[in-house]
N, C-alpha and C positions, 0 to 999 in steps of 0.2 A: 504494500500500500504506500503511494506517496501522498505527500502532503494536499496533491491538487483530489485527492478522493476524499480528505474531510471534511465535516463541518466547518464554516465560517469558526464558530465556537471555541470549536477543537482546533484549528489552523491558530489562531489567538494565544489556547490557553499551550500549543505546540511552541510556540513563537517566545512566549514568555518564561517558558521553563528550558527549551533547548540551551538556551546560553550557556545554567548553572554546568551543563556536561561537558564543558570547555576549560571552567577553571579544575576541576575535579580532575580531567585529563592531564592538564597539566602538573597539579598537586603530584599525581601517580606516578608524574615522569621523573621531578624533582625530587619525588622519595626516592626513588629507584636510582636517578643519578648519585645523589648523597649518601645513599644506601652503599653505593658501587665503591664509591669515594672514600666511605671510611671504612668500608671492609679492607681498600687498598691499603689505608695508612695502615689501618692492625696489622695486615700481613708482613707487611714494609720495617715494624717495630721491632728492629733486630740492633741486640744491643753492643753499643759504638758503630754503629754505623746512622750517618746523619740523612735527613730528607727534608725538602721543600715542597710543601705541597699549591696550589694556586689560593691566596689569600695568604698564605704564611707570609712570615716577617725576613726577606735574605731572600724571597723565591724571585721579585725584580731584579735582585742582580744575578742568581743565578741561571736563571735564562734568557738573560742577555748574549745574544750572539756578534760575534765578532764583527759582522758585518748587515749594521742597523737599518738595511733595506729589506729586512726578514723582523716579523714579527709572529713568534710561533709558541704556544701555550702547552709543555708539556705536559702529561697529567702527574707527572711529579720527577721530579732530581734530586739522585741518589749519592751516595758516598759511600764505596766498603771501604774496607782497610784489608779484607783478605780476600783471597781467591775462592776461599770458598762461599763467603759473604754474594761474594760476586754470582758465583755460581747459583747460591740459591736464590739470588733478585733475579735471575734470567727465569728461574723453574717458577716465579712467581708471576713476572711477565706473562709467560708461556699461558698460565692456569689463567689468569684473566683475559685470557684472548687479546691483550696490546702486544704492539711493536716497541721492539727493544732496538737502543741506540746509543753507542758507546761514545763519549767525548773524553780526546786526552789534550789537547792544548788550546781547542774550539776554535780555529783558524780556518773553518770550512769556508769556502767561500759563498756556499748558500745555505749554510745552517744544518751540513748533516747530520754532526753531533749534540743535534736537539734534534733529529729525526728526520728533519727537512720537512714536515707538517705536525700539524694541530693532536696531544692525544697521546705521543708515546712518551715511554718508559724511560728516562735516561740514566745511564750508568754514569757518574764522570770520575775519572780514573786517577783524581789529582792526588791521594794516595797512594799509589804505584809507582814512587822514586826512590827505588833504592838502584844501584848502581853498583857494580862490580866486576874490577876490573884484572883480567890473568896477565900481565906483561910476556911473562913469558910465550903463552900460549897464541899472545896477540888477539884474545878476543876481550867482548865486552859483555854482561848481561844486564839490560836497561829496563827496568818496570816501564811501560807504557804510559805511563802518567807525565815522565818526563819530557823536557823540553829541551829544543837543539840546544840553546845558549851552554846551562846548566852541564849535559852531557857534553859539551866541547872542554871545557874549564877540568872538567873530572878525569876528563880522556890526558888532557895536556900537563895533567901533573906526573905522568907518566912517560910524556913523553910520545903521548899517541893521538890519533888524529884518524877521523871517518868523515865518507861523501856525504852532505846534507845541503841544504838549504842553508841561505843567510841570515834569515830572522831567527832570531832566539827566541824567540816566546809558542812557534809552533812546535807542535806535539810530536813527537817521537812517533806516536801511536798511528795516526791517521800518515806522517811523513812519509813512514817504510813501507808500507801497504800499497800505497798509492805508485809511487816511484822515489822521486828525492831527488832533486839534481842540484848540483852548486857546483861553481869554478875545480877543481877536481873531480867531478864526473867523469871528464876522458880519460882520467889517470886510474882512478877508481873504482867507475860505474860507480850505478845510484846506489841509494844509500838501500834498496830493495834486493840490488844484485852481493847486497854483503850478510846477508842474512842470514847464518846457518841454521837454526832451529828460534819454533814459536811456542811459548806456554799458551791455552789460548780453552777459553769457553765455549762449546758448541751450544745449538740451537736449544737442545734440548737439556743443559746444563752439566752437561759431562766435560770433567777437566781433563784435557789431553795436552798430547806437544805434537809438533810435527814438525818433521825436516825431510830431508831428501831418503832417509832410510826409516821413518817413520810417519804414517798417514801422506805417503808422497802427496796424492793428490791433493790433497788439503792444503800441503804444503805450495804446491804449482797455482793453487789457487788466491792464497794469502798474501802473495807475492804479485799485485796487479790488481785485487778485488776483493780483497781483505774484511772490510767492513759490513758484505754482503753474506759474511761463511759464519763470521766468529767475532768474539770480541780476544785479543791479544791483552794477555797480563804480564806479561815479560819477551825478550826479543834477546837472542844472542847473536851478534855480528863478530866478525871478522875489522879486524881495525889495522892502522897502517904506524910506521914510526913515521911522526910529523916531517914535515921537510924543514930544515935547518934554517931557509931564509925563504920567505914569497916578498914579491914585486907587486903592488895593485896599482895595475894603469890604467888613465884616461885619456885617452884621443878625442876631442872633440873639432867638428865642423858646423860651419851656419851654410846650409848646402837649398838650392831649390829642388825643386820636383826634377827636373831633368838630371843634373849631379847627385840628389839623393837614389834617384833611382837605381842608375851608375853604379855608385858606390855600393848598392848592394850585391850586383852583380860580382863587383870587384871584388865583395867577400865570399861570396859562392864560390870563387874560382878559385881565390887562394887559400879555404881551407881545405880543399881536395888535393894540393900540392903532396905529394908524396912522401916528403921529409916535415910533414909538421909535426911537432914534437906534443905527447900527449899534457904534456906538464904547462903547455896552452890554453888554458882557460877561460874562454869570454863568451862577450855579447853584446850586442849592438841595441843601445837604449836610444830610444825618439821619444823626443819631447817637442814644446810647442816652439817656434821658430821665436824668432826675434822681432822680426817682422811677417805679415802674410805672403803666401809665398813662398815660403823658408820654412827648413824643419831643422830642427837644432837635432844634430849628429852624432852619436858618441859612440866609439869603438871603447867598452871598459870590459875590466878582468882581471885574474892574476897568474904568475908566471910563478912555476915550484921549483924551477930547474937551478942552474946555474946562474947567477943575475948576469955576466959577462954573456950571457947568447939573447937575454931577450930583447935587443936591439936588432938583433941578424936575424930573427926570427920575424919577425914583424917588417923589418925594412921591405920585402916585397910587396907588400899592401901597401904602405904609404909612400912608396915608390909610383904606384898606380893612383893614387887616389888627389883629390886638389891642397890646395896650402892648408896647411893646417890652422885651424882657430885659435886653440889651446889644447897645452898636455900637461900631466901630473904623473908624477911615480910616488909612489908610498910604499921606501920599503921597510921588512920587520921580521920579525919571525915568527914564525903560524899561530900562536894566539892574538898577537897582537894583530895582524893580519882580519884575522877571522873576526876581530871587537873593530876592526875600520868598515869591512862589510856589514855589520849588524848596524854600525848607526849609533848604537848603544851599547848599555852593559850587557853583559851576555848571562851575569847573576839576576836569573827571572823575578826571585824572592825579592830583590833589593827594589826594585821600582814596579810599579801597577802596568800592565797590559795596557795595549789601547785597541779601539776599533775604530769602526771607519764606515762609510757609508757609499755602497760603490757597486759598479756591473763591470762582470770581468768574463772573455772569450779566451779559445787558444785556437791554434791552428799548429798541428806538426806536418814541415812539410817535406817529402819526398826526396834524398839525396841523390835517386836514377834520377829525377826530375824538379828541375830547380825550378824555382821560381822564375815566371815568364816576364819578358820585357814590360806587355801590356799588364802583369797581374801587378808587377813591381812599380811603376806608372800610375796605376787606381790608388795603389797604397800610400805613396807618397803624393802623391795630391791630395788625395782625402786629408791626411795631415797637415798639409800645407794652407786650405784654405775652409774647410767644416773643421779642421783642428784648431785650426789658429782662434776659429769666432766660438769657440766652444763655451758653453756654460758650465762646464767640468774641468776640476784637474785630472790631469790625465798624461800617463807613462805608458808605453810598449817595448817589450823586450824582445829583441830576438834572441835565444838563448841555442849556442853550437855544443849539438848535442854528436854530431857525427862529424866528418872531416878526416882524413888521416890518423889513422893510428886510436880511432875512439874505442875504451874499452866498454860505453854503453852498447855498440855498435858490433863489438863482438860478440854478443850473447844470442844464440838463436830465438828466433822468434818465439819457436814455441816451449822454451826454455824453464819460460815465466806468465803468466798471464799478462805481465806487460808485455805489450806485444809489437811494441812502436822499436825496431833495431835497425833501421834502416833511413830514419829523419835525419836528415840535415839541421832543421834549426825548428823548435819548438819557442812559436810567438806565444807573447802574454800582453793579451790588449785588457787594459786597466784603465776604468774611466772612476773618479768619486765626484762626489758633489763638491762644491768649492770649501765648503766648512765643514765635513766630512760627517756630515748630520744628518739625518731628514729631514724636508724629503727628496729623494731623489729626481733631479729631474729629466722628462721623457725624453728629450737631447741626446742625454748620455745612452741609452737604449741607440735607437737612430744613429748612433755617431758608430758605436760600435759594429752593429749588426750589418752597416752601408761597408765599414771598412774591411770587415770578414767575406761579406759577397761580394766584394768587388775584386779581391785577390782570389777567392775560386771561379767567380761569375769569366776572367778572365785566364782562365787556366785549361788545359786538356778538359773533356770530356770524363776521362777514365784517370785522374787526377785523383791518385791514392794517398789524400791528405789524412789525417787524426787529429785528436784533440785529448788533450793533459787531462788527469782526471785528478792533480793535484790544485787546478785551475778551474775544477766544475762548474759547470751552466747549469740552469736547472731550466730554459728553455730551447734544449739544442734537441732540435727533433729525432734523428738518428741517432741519439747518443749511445747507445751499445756498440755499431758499426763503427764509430768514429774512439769512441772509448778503448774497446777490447778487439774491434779487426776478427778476425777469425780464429780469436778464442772464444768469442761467445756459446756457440753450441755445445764445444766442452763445460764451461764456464755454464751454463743452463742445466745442461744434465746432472754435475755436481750439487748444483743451487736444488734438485728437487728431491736427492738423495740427502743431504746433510740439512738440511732447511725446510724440508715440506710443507708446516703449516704457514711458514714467511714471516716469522718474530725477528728475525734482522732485515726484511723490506723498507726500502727506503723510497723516494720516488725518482729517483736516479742509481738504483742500484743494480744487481743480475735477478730481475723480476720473472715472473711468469710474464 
């Protein structure tokens, strides 16, 4: 019976009373959510281990994500102090039907370690630093919780030294999983390829390890895609003795579109020279010009070798290239080195984090296939004249990942889940807001997305580019293909064997 078959009467006294089953409905939903909400906290109440729930007092800053163009409401933020603490928030997740998501230095660039949406469970693993190191044996074992700076300073009082990243404040945890590249990468590979075994949580809270003679697969997988299998509570790598002296140079030019173009050419060609030495480490940083027009040009990086070569080294590029703007050498020896790249101190404790509010692309690109005249062209124009008017601060890197003698570049494709061994230079286009605040403005979007389609829009057809999954998009439509390449189906099959109900699902991660 619908309403049009009653009485006038009865449509009236229907009329009058339907409402009351709206508030009641909602009553029912609101007990059931609070109902959910505080059965979470009881289960959650595991003692010395701390939690924030939505209302609590410390829960705004603790899910605060690094980068303030994300605003994301976990259903709470946890804290163990052990692994098995750890283990049993995963089988509690698991039992509530949430997605669980492990944060170690929260440097995501779109908030994976709050989950990347509304709802999940977060681990944060700022607990997880202890560090221990074997000189002898030349290796490290790092809790996950720890951050590059930290682990450098621990490493150097020994006299030892691993490939990372230059900021000190990101995470060990999310770094190695992902990849890790920094100025020693050709010397070292990433900080992924030094990884000998993983302490690590599965889905269904079972604590294991894995390396290459235990849980291989696991282990092939944690190495590229990490975040999607497990959560990591310790990591032991392979470490290096420091080099004795590094050089940090900068070459800069004020070049236009036609010479900036040029010039990249000019480094395409001369880091495929057959004598470049792996102790070469750079990147070509573009920033806004001086004038429109103009892209401010800078060959930077650092030299491990002998300091008496890294003149001869480099003379055939700036042999090639136009008068130079300005140069700088900075030399030191590898801590102090490694505190000029950070910017800062590299003790995390001593000074607060910061964030930042910003849209960030990659593009790896193809060393059988450089970049094209026309792609290099779009690129440096777009910089030159939508860069210049831009309503954002904004840096791009191109970072030389391949080249002569790269030890990233020796590792087989299918080695690792990382799967990129064969790129030439992995860009990192980085736009923020001017005051690094919210809110974002829709410029910087447009500024980037024009400058990423205009270097493939202008490339091969069958133009086998990737993209960083240290640098993650959260709106890059193919992102599996461009992420993992043709580890994905491996990478899937694993994902439904160790992962089935999807408690480590992210919205950028090895999904159904």
């Amino acid at each position: 019976m619908t309403s049009a078959d009653l009485s006038p009467a009865l449509q009236t006294l229907t009329t009058m009373f339907a409402p009351r089953a709206i508030p009641w409905a909602l009553m029912a939903l609101n007990l059931a959510t609070f109902t959910a909400a505080s059965d979470l906290r009881s289960d959650l109440a595991i003692p010395g281990v701390t939690s924030f729930f939505p209302g609590d007092a410390g829960y705004a800053n603790a899910s605060r994500p690094f980068n303030l163009r994300f605003t994301l409401e976990p259903v709470a933020i946890v804290y163990p102090e052990t692994v098995q603490e750890l283990a049993d928030i995963v089988k509690i997740g698991k039992a509530n039907r949430l997605r669980v998501s492990a944060r170690s230095g929260g440097h995501s660039y779109i908030a994976n370690g709050l989950g990347g949406e509304n709802g999940t469970l977060v681990i944060d693993l700022a607990r997880f630093t202890n560090i221990t190191v074997n000189p002898e044996s030349k290796t490290v074992v790092v809790g996950s919780g720890n951050r590059l700076g930290d682990i450098a300073l621990a490493l150097n009082d020994y006299g030892l030294a691993m490939p990372h990243g230059t900021c000190p404040y990101v995470g060990i945890g999310g770094h190695s999983v992902y990849g890790g590249f920094g100025f020693t990468s050709r010397m070292w590979g990433l900080t992924l390829d030094n990884v000998l075994s993983i302490n690590l949580v599965l889905a269904n809270g079972t604590i294991t390890t894995a390396s290459k003679d235990v849980n291989p697969d696991l282990f092939w997988a944690m190495r590229g895609a990490g975040p999607s299998f497990a959560i990591t509570t310790s990591i032991k790598f392979s470490v290096y003795p420091a080099p004795a002296s590094v050089i940090i140079f900068q070459y800069n030019w004020q070049l236009d579109v036609e010479k900036a173009a040029t010039a990249l050419d000019t480094f395409q060609t001369f880091v495929v020279e057959p004598n470049l030495p792996p102790e070469f480490g750079a990147e070509i940083v573009l920033t806004r010009g001086a004038i429109a027009g103009n892209v401010s040009w800078g060959l930077t990086g650092a030299w491990h070798g002998d300091p008496s070569l890294l003149n001869g080294t480099v003379a055939p590029f700036l042999a090639a290239m136009p008068p130079l703007h300005g140069v700088t050498f900075t030399p030191g020896n590898w801590i102090e080195s490694v505190t000029v790249l950070a910017g800062s101190t590299l003790n995390t404790s001593s000074a607060p984090d910061y964030t930042d509010t910003f849209y960030a692309k990659s593009l790896m690109t193809p060393e059988a296939s450089p970049m094209s005249h026309a792609a290099r062209t779009s690129f440096m124009k777009n910089l030159a004249y939508e860069g210049f008017a831009s309503n954002t601060s904004w840096f791009f890197q191109v970072e030389l990942y391949g080249g002569s003698n790269s030890k990233i570049n020796a590792v087989p494709a299918d080695e690792t889940a990382f799967v990129h061994r064969s790129s030439m230079f992995t860009i990192q286009f980085y736009a923020s807001s001017f005051n690094n605040a919210p809110p974002y403005p829709d410029f910087g979007f447009t500024f980037l997305d024009d400058l990423v389609d205009g270097i493939t829009s202008n490339s091969p057809k069958n133009w086998d580019y990737g993209a960083y999954t240290n640098y993650m998009q959260d709106n890059l439509a193919d992102y599996k293909k461009r992420y993992w390449g043709f580890n994905v189906p491996r990478l899937v099959a694993l994902k439904k064997t160790l992962d089935p109900t999807g408690v480590f699902d992210f919205p950028v991660g090895i999904n159904d």
